[in-house]
Residue, then its C-alpha position, 0 to 999 in steps of 0.5 A: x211114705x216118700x225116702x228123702x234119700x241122702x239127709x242133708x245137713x240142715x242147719x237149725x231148719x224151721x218148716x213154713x208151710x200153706x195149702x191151696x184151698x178153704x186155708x187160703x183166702x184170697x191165696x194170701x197165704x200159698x203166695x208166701x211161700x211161692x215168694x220164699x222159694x222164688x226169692x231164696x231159690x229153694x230146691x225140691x227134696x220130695x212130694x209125698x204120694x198123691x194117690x194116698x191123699x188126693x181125690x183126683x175128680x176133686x183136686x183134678x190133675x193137669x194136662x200139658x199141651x205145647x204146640x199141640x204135643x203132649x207134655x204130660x200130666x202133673x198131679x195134685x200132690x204136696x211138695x216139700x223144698x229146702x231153702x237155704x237164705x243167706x245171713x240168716x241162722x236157720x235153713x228154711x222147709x218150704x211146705x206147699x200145695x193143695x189140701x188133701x182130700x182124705x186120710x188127713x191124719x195120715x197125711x199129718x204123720x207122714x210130714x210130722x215123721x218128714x219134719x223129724x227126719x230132717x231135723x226141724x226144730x220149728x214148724x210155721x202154718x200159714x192160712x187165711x179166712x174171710x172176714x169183716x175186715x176193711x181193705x183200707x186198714x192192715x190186715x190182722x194177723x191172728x196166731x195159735x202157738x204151741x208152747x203159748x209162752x212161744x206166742x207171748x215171746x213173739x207178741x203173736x196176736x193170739x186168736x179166740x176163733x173155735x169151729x171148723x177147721x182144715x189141714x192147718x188146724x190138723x198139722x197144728x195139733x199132730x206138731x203140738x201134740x209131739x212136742x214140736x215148737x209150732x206157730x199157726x198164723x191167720x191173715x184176715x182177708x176182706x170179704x168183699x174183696x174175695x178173689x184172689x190175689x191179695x198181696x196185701x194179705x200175703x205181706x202181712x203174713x210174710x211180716x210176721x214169718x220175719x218176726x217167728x224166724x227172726x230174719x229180713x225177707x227180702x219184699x220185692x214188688x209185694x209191697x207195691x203189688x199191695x199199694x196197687x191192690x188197696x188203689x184197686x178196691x178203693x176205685x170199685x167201691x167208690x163206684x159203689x155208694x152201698x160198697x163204699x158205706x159198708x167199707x166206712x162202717x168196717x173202718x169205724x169198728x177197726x179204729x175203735x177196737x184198734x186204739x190201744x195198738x196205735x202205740x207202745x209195742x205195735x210201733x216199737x216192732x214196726x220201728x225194729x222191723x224197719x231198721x232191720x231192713x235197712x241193715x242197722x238191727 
């Protein structure tokens, strides 16, 4: 287990973490927290040991050439960074890399005791899975909390999905399990639109990282990128009268099943939100 060195001083710090991987659909989720710590200039604390945790014929580290020199070799690893956003009442972990390949319990441990160690008073988990879910509509986010009362409070989409599960499902239960405040959230990525990026996915995700840490992110071009990206699907699946069939018969599911959301609480938060951003909440 990797020493932090010197702790610092945290203040009311909540963890976000994504993995590279079967979590990450479209890298929808990983990009969250790339955007947290490019837009808040987060500073590496620590990256835990990849020889106890990475296949490396699997997750497969990287060589570096420049100009026909060798730059060295960077390997598969988890890193862990510190972000300190201004205005906002909380210091921020920023957790991120590839799924490790084995000894996932013990990989959980080691950043259960990491999250205890700096004082983490909250963990977010971010992943995203394909579905049947049309890329014209917004992307549904789906949530686990621990304590459930969390998710009532935060008016988290609760999910009712059971099977098979990765690194985001184990750390969810290692956290819960020690008592620690934990949120999972799940962005649905269209199926048909697999490859990656989905920033429409990632501004979905990063909407409701906004609500569980109760402070303004700063967008920049993701809801632009995300704009461009829907024009994007529209144009190939115009191309395409099976395509563009099925996406119709996707929209008509999600508007029926959606009805009840157009008003009420759905709007009062997108309304909230709004005013937050425009610095009048």
């Amino acid at each position: 287990m990797p020493e932090l060195g010197s702790d610092p001083e945290l203040v009311e710090p909540v963890m976000v973490a994504a993995f590279d991987g079967w979590n990450d659909a479209g890298e929808a989720a990983s990009a969250v927290v790339e955007h947290l710590a490019s837009i808040w200039d987060a500073d590496e604390l620590l990256a835990l040991e990849p020889d106890d945790y990475y296949d490396f014929q699997v997750s497969r580290p990287r060589a570096t050439v420049v100009d026909g020199e060798n730059r060295g070799i960077t390997w598969p690893t988890t890193r862990i960074s510190l972000a300190r956003p201004s205005g906002s009442h909380s210091d921020v972990v920023l957790v991120s890399g590839a799924e490790p390949n084995m000894r996932w319990r013990g990989f959980a441990a080691d950043l259960l005791t990491v999250a205890r160690d700096l004082g983490v008073r909250r963990v977010i988990l971010l992943g995203a899975l394909l579905a049947d879910a049309p890329h014209t509509r917004p992307v549904p986010v789906t949530s686990v909390a621990f304590p459930t009362e969390l998710g009532t409070a935060l008016n988290l989409e609760p999910t009712a999905y059971e099977g098979p599960t990765g690194i985001v499902g184990v750390l969810h239960d290692t956290f819960a399990s020690a008592g620690v405040e934990t949120v999972s959230l799940w962005a649905a990525v269209p199926h048909y639109v697999a490859q990656p990026p989905c920033p429409k996915g990632t501004l979905a995700l990063l909407r409701r990282v906004e609500d569980v840490l109760d402070a303004t992110v700063p967008l920049g071009d993701l809801p632009e990128e995300a704009r461009a990206w829907e024009r994007g699907v529209d144009e190939l699946a115009a191309e395409d009268e099976d395509i563009a069939g099925y996406v119709r018969s996707l929209e008509e599911a999600k508007d029926a099943a959606d009805l009840p959301e157009a008003s009420g609480d759905a709007i009062a938060r997108e309304f909230e939100r709004y005013l937050k951003r425009r610095g009048r909440g």
